[in-house]
DRENKOLVO-494499 format. One record per residue (C-alpha): residue number from 1; y, z, x. Coordinates in steps of 0.2 Angstrom, whole numbers. Layout:
BEGIN
<NUM <Y Z X>>
...
***
This chain:
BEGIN
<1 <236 -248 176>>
<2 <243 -248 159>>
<3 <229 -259 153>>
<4 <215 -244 161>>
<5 <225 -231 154>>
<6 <224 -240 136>>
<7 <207 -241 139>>
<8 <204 -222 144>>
<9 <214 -216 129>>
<10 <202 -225 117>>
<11 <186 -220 126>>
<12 <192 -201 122>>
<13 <197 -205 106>>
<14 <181 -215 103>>
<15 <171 -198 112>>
<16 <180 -187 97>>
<17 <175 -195 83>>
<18 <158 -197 89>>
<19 <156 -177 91>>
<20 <146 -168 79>>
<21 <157 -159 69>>
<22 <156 -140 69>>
<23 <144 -131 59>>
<24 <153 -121 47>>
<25 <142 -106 41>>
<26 <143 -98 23>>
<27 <146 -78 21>>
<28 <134 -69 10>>
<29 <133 -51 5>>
<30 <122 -37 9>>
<31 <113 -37 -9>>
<32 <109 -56 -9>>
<33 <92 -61 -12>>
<34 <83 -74 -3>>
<35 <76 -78 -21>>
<36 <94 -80 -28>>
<37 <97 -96 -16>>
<38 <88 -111 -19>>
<39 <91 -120 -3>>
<40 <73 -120 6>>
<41 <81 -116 23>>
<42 <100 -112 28>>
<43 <110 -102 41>>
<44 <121 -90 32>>
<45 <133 -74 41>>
<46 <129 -56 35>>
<47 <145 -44 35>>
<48 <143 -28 41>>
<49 <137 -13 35>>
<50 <121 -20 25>>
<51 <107 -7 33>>
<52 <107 5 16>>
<53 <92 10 7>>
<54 <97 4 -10>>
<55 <98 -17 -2>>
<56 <77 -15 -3>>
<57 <65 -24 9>>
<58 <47 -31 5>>
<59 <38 -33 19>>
<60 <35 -35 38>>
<61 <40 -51 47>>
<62 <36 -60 32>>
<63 <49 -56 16>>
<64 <45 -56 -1>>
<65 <60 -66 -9>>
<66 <67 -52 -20>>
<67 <72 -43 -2>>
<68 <91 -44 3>>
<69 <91 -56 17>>
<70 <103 -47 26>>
<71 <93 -28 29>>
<72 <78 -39 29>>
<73 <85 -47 46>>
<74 <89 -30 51>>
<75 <72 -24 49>>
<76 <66 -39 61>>
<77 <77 -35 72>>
<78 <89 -50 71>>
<79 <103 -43 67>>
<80 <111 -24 68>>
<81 <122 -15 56>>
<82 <136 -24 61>>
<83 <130 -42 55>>
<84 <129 -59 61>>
<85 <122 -76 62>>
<86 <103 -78 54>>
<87 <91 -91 49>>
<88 <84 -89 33>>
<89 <68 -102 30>>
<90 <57 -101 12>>
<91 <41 -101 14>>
<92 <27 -99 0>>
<93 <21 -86 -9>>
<94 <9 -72 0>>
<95 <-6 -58 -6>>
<96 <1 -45 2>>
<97 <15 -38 9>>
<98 <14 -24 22>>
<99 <28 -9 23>>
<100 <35 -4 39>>
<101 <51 6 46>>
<102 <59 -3 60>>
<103 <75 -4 66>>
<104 <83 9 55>>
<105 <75 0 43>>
<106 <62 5 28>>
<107 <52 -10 21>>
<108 <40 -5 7>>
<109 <24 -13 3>>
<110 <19 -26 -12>>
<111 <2 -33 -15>>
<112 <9 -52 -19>>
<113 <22 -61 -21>>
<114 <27 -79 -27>>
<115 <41 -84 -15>>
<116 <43 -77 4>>
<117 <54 -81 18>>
<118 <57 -79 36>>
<119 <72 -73 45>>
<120 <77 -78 64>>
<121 <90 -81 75>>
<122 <105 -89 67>>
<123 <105 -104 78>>
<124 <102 -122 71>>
<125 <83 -131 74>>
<126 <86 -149 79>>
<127 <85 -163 66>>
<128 <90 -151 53>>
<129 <105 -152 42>>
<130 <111 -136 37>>
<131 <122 -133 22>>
<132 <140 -128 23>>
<133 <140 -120 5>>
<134 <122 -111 -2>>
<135 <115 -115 -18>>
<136 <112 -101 -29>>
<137 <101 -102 -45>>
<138 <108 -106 -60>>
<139 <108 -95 -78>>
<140 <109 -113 -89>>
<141 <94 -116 -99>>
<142 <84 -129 -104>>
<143 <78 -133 -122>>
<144 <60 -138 -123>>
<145 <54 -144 -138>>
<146 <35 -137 -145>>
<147 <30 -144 -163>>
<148 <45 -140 -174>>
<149 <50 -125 -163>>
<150 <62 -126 -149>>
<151 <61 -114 -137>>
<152 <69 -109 -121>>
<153 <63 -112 -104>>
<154 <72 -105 -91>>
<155 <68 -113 -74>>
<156 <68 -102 -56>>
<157 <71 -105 -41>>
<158 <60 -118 -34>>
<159 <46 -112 -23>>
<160 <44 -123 -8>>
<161 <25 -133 -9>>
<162 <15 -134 4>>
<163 <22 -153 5>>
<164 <39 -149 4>>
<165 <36 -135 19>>
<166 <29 -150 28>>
<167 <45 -160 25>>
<168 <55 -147 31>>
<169 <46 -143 46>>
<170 <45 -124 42>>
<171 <34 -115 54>>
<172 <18 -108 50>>
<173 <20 -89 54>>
<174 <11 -81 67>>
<175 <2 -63 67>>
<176 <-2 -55 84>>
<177 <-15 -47 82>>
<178 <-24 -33 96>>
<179 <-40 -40 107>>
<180 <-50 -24 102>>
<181 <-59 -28 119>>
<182 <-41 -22 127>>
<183 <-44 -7 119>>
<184 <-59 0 122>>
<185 <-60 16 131>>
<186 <-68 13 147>>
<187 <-84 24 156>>
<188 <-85 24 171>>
<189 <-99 29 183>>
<190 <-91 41 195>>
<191 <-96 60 195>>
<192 <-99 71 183>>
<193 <-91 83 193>>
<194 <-75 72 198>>
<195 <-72 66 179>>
<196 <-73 86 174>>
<197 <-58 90 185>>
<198 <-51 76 179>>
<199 <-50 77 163>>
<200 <-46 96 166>>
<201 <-32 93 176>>
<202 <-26 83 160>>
<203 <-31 99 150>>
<204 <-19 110 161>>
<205 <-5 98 159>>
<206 <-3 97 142>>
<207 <-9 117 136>>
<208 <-16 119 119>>
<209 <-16 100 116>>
<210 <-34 98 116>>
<211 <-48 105 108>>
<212 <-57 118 121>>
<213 <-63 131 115>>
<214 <-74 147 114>>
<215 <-85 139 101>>
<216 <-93 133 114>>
<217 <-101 150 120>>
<218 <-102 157 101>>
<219 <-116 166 101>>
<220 <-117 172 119>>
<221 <-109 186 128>>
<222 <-100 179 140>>
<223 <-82 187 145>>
<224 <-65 181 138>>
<225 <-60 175 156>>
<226 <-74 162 153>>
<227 <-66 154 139>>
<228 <-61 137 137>>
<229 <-70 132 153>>
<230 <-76 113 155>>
<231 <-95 111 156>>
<232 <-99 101 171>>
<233 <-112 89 166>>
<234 <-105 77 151>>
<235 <-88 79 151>>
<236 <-78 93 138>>
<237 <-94 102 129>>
<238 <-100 115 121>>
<239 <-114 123 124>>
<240 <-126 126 109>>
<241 <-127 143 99>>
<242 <-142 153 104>>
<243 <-145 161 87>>
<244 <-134 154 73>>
<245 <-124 139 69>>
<246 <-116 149 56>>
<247 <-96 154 59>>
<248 <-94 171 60>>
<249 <-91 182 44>>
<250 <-74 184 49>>
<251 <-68 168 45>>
<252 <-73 166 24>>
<253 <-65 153 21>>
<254 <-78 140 31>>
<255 <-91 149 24>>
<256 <-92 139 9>>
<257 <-88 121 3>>
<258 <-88 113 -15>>
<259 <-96 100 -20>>
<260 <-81 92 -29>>
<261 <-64 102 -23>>
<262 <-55 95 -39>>
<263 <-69 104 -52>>
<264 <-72 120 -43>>
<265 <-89 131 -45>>
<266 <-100 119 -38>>
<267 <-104 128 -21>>
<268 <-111 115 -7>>
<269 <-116 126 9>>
<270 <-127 137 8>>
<271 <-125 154 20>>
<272 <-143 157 24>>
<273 <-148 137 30>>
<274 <-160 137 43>>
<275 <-158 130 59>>
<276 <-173 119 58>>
<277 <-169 110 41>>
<278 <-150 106 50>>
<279 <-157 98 63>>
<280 <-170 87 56>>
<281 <-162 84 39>>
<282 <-173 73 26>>
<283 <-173 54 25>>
<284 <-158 51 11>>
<285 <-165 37 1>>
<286 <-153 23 -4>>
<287 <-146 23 -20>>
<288 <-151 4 -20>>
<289 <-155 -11 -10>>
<290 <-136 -15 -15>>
<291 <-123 -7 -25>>
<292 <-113 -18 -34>>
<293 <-103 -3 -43>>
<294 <-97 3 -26>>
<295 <-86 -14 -20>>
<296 <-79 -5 -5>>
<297 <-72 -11 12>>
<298 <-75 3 21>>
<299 <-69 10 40>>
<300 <-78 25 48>>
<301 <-66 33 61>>
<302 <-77 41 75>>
<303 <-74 56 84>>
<304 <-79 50 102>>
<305 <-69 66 109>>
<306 <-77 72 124>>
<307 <-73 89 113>>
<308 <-89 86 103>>
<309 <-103 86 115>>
<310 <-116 75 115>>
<311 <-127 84 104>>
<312 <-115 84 89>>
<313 <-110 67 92>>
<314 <-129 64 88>>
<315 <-126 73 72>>
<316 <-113 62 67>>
<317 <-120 47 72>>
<318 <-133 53 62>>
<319 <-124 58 47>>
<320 <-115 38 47>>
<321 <-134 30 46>>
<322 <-137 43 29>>
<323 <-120 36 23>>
<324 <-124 17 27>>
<325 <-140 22 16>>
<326 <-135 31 1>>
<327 <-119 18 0>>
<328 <-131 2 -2>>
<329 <-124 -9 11>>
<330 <-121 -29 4>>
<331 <-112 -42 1>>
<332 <-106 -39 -18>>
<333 <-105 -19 -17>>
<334 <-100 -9 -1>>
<335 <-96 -16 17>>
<336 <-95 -6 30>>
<337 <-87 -4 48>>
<338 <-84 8 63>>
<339 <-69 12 75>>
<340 <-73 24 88>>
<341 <-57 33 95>>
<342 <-53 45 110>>
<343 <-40 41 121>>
<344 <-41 26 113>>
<345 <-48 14 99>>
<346 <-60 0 100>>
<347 <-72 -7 85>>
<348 <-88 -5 88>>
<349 <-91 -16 72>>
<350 <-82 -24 60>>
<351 <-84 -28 40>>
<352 <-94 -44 42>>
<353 <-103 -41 57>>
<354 <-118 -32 46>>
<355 <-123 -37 28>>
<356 <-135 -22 25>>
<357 <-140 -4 28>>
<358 <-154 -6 39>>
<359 <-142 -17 53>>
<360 <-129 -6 52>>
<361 <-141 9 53>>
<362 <-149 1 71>>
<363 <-131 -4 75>>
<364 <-126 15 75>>
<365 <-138 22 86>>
<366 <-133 11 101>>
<367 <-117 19 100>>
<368 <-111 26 116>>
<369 <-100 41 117>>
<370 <-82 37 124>>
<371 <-75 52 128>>
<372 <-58 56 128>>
<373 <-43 66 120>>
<374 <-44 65 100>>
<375 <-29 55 95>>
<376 <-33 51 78>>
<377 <-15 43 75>>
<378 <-16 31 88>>
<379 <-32 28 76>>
<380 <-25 24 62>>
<381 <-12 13 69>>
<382 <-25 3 75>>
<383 <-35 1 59>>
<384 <-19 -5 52>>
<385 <-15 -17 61>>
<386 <-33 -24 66>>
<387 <-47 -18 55>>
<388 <-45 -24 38>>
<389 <-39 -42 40>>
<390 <-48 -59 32>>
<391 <-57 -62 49>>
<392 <-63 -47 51>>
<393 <-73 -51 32>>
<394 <-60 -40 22>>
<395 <-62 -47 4>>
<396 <-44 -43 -1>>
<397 <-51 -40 -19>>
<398 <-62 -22 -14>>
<399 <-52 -9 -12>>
<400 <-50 -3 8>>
<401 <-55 15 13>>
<402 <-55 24 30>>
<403 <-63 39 33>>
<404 <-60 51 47>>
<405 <-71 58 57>>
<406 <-61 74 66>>
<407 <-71 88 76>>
<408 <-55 101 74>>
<409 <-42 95 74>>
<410 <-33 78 83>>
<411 <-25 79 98>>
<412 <-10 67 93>>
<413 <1 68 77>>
<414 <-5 57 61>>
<415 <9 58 49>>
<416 <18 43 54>>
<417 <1 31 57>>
<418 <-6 38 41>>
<419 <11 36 28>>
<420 <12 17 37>>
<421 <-8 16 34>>
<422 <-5 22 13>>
<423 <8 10 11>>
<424 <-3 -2 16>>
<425 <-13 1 1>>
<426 <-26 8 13>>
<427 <-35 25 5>>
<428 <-39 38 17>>
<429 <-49 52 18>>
<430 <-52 66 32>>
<431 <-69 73 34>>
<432 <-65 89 46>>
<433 <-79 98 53>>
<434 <-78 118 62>>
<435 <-57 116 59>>
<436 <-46 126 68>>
<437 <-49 146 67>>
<438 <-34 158 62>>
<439 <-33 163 82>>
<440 <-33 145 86>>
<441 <-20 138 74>>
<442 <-8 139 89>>
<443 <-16 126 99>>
<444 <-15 114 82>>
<445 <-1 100 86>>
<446 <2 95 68>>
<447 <0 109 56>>
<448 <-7 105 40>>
<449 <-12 88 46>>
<450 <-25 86 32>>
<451 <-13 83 19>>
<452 <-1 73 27>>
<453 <-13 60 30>>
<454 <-25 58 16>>
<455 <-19 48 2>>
<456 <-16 62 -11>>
<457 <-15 81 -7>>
<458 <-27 86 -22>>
<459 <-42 91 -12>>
<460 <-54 75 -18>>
<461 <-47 65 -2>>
<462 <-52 79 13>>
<463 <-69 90 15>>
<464 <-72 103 26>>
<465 <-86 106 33>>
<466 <-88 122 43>>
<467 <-103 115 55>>
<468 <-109 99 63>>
<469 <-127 105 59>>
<470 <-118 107 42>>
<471 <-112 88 40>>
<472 <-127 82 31>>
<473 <-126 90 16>>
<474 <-108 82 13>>
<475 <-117 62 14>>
<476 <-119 61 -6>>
<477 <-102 70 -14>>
<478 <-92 58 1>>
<479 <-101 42 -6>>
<480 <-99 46 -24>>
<481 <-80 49 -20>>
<482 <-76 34 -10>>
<483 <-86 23 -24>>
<484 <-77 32 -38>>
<485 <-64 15 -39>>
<486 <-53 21 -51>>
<487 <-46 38 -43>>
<488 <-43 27 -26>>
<489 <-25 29 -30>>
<490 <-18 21 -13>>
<491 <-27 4 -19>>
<492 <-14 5 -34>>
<493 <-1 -4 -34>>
<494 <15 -7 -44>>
<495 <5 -23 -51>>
<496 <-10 -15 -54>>
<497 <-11 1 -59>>
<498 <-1 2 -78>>
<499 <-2 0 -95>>
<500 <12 -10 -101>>
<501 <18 -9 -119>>
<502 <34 -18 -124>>
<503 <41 -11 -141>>
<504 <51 -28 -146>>
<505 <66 -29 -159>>
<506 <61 -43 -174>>
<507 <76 -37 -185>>
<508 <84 -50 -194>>
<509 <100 -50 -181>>
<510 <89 -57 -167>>
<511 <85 -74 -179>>
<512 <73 -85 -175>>
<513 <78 -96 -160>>
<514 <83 -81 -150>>
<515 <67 -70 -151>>
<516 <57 -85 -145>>
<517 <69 -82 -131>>
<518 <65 -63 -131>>
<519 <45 -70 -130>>
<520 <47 -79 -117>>
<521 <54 -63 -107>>
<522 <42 -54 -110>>
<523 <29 -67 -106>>
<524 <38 -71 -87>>
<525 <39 -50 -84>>
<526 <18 -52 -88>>
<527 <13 -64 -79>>
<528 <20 -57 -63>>
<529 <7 -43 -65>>
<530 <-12 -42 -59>>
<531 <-21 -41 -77>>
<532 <-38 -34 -82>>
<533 <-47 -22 -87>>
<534 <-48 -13 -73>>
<535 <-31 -19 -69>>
<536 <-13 -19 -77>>
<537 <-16 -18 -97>>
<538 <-4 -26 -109>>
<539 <1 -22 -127>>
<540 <17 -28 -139>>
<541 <21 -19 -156>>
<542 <37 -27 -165>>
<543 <46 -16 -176>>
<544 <58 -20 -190>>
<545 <62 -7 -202>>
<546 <43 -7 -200>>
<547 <32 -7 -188>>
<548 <16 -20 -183>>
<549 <6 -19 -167>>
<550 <4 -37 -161>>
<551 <-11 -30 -148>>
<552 <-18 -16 -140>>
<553 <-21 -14 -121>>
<554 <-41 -15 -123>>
<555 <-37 -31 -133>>
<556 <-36 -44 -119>>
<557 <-42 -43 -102>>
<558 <-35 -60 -93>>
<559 <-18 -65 -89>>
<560 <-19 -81 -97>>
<561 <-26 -73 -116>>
<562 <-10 -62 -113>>
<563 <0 -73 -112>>
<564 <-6 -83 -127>>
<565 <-5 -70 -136>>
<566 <14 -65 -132>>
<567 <17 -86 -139>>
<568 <6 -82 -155>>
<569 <18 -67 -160>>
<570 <28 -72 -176>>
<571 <45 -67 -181>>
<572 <47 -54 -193>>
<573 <64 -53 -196>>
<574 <70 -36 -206>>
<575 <81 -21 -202>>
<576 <82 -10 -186>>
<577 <73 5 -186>>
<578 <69 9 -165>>
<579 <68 28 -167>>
<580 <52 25 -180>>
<581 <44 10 -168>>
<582 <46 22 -150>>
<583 <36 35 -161>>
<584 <25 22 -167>>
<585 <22 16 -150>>
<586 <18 32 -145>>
<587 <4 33 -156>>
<588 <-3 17 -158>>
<589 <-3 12 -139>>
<590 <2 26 -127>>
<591 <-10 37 -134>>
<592 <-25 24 -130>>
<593 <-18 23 -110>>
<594 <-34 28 -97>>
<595 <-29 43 -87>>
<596 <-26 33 -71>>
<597 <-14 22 -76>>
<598 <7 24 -79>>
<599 <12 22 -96>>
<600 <26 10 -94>>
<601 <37 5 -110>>
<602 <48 -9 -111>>
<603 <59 -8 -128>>
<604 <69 -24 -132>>
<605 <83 -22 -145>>
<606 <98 -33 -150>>
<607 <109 -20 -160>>
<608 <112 0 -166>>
<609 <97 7 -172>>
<610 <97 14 -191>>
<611 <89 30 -186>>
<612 <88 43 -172>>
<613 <81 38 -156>>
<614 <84 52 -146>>
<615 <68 64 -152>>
<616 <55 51 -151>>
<617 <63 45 -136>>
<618 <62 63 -126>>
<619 <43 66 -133>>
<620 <37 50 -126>>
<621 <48 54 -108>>
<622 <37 72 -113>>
<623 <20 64 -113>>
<624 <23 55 -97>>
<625 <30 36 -105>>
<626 <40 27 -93>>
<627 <52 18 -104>>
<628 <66 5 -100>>
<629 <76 -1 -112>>
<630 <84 -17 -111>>
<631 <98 -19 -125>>
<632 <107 -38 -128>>
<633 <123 -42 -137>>
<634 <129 -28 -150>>
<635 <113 -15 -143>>
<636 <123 3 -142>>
<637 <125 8 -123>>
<638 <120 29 -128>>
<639 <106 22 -138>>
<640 <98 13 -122>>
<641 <103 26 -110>>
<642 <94 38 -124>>
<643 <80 30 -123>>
<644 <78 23 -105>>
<645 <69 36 -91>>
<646 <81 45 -82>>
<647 <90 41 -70>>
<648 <97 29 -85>>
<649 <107 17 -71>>
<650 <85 13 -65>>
<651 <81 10 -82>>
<652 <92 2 -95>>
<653 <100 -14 -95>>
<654 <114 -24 -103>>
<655 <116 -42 -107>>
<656 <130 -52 -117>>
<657 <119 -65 -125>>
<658 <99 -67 -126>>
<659 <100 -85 -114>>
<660 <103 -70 -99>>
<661 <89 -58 -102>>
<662 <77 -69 -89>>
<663 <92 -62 -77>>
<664 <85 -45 -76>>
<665 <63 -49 -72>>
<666 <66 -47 -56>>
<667 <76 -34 -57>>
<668 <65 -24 -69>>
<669 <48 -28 -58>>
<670 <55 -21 -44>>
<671 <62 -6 -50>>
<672 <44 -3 -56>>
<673 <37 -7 -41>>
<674 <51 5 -30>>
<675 <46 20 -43>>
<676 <29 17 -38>>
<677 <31 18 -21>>
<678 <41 34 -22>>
<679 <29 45 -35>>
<680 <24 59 -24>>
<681 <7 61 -15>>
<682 <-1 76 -28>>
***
């Protein structure tokens, strides 16, 4: 017995030792970055309380690496507001990340990034050792020798290869994406008397939700009592005017349209038409076989309501084959698709499907009406999520563009859809034809829906047209709008879309070692930006007592001659004179910016300026200069503050010694990027 219970004993002791030890799991607060940590994949905890705007997200399910891991596990859905266990795995760099607001949460969108990472549930994957303490990147530098010059290299956190992703067994990410055959509206063969009750009983339930009205016996006398009743043989129609398709002289404000609504005067309609010109319009001849000056990809929204009749969803079937024809369908200019909503949805073709105007234009007229209630939001939502992806042959490099088909108004509300939809980068317009009258405003779900969808609320992103026999005469001035690239302002990104000058301090305080450092800053903050001509622009003036302007924005149109040219700069060495080089800025580069662009200034200085920097400061703030200020070693904190944008806390930093300016890129990036995505929508 002694002997077995010896032997018992050691067994259990034997058992113990063999037991994995316990993971212990590291703490890490609300503001860490995934980017800060170097481990590729770890398990951390996240204390409560981290769901607050200012820990900013990038991203939807995939993270750019400058998100805080913990409101980024929020936003998934991992964990709530009072923390927890999560799983944080590295993964490369993506194009595009996608905004979202979900679980409390508001993600904001960002065309590319160089690192990413996935958050899921904090419970270990088998084979995989997990470490008990996280490794955050370091501020020590590296000296690189070049020639006789040594200069420093500051080195980032790593970004798992495609090889080490492998090692690591990171798994590939996975998008669901909607069956547009799950969507599709569905016709059916029954009655036309069975589907009229129906969809009137549908009608009754929800009052003044859709869209029947007295239009449809303008022109006739018949009584008030008769209003709003459902024609019989195709669903919700109208029946055709007998004399005019004008509106009435009582409503002036349909009576008329401009050709461009941002330079008023030029009058579009016409108030005397004739009915026999609207509905036979003239063959529009194609500006060319293909336009290569209109690189578009392009979604057509189409009412399939069973509100528009099937006359009038002739007309715009019609009025899509003149667009298709005046774009100048092909492979290196416009591509074009079509979504056809009502109740629901469902693509009738997508971007790749056709390479020309012809196949699109014999693609159109085998369009079926769907029928249907006219929820333009549910719309929306679906081309976010499922038009414009790589399969369905979006380039990624053409601008995206919907454009909204809406007989009067929708039946559903398209704020939410449409804001998701912009921060996607997506630019939307509405063309709205026969909107609602002053007596039917009531019956409109969303007031002012217009302008909370389209992408900016200053008239060149919405057209009214005042009738369907009308809509012809809007095909050129909404094809040289959607081809006119450089005012799609929802395409622009914080990466995209400035001219960038930095104003740098080559005073003889800075010496020699130490502004090669300053280059190099302003080199890693470059590169992180999409540069071109038609893209972000760079220039660099260095100041002394003096100043010199190194090169202009029109100077250099690639990243890589940028950034050559930021390594050629010599130092100058002489007194401090910021006040004169702000001015001088202003002048020499700011004063050269195209009209689309933000004027973004970045002014590095190592000490107290010898002159006044508040004046030139406030006029370049005056003439719309962005300026951060980013002050190192004996740099005044009132001078920076001065010069910086307000609010000052956004636009000016502080660092001890020079070796910690690469500190603040990311930081500085991304407040440029969350100013962009706050600018208001006028």
């Amino acid at each position: 017995l002694g002997v077995f219970l010896i032997c018992t004993h050691a067994a259990k002791e034997a058992i113990k030792k063999t037991k994995k030890a316990k993971l212990y799991v590291p703490q890490i607060d609300c503001d860490v970055k995934a980017g800060k940590i170097i481990n590729p994949e770890f398990i951390a905890k996240c204390p409560p309380g981290c769901q607050d705007v200012k820990h900013r997200v990038y991203g939807t399910d995939i993270y750019a690496s400058f998100s805080s891991v913990c409101n980024a596990a929020i936003h998934s859905g991992i964990i709530d507001n009072t923390g927890g266990k999560i799983l944080v795995q590295k993964v490369a760099g993506h194009s595009g990340y996608r905004g979202s607001f979900s679980n409390g949460v508001r993600s904001l969108s960002l065309p590319r990034w160089r690192e990413s990472f996935l958050v899921s549930e904090g419970k270990p994957r088998k084979g995989v050792t997990y470490p008990s303490t996280l490794e955050y990147s370091s501020s020590k530098t590296t000296a690189v020798k070049s020639g006789d010059a040594v200069r420093r290299k500051y080195q980032p956190s790593p970004v798992p290869t495609i090889a080490t992703q492998a090692a690591t067994t990171t798994p590939t990410p996975t998008t669901t994406t909607t069956d547009p055959s799950t969507t599709v509206s569905k016709t059916t063969t029954t009655s036309a008397t069975t589907r009229t009750t129906t969809v009137a009983a549908a009608a009754k339930a929800r009052p003044g939700l859709h869209k029947v009205r007295d239009i449809a016996f303008r022109g006739t006398s018949t009584s008030a009592s008769n209003k709003n009743i459902l024609q019989p043989n195709t669903g919700i129609q109208r029946q055709e005017p007998i004399a005019t398709f004008q509106r009435a002289a009582s409503s002036p404000a349909h009576l008329a349209m401009e050709t461009d609504l941002w330079k008023p005067g030029l009058s579009l309609f016409d108030t005397d038409f004739s009915s026999k010109e609207e509905l036979n319009p003239k063959p529009l001849e194609s500006i060319s076989q293909m336009n290569p000056n209109c690189k578009i990809d392009l979604s057509f929204l189409m009412d399939g309501s069973w509100s528009i009749g099937k006359r009038r969803f002739q007309l715009q079937k019609q009025f899509l084959s003149n667009i298709a024809q005046a774009l100048g369908i092909g492979s290196a200019g416009p591509l074009m698709g079509i979504v056809q909503y009502g109740d629901e949805p469902s693509t009738e073709f997508d971007l790749k499907t056709y390479a020309n105007s012809k196949d699109i234009r014999n693609a159109i007229e085998k369009i079926v009406q769907k029928g249907g209630f006219s929820n333009v939001g549910k719309a929306l939502s679906f081309v976010n999520k499922n038009f414009f992806l790589d399969a369905n042959g979006n380039r990624g490099g053409a601008p995206n563009v919907v454009v909204v088909m809406v007989d009067g108004w929708p039946t559903d509300r398209v704020e939410e859809a449409s804001r998701l939809a912009r921060e996607s980068g997506i630019n939307i317009f509405f063309v709205t034809i026969e909107a609602a009258a002053e007596s039917e405003k009531q019956n409109v779900i969303e007031p002012n829906f217009v302008d909370k969808a389209v992408c900016r609320t200053n008239g060149f992103y919405s057209i009214n047209v005042p009738s369907w026999f009308s809509l012809h005469k809007v095909v050129q001035p909404l094809v040289k709008r959607v081809c006119d690239t450089d005012r799609l302002a929802c395409s622009k990104t914080c990466l995209n879309s400035a001219d960038i000058g930095f104003v740098i301090d080559g005073s003889s305080s800075v010496g020699t070692g130490n502004f090669r450092t300053v280059l190099q800053f302003v080199a890693n903050i470059s590169k992180e930006f999409e540069i071109s001509d038609t893209d972000t622009r760079i220039g660099a003036v260095q100041y002394t007592y003096e100043q010199r302007l190194e090169f202009s924005f029109d100077k250099y149109s690639t990243k890589q001659d940028v950034l050559s040219a930021i390594k050629r700069i010599s130092y100058w060495s002489g007194g401090t004179s910021t006040g004169a080089a702000i001015s001088y800025a202003s002048e020499q580069l700011f004063s050269k910016s195209k009209p689309n662009k933000r004027k973004i200034m970045i002014l590095i200085t190592d000490g107290r300026s010898y002159d006044d920097v508040r004046m030139p400061a406030m006029a370049a703030h005056q003439n719309g200069v962005i300026a951060y200020s980013v002050g190192v070693a004996w740099a005044a904190q009132d001078e920076l503050e001065a010069i910086a944008t307000d609010p000052d806390k956004e636009h000016s930093f502080f660092v001890d010694e020079f070796d910690n300016l690469y500190r603040f890129v990311n930081q500085l990036i991304q407040n440029i990027c969350t100013e962009f995505n706050s600018q208001p929508r006028n």
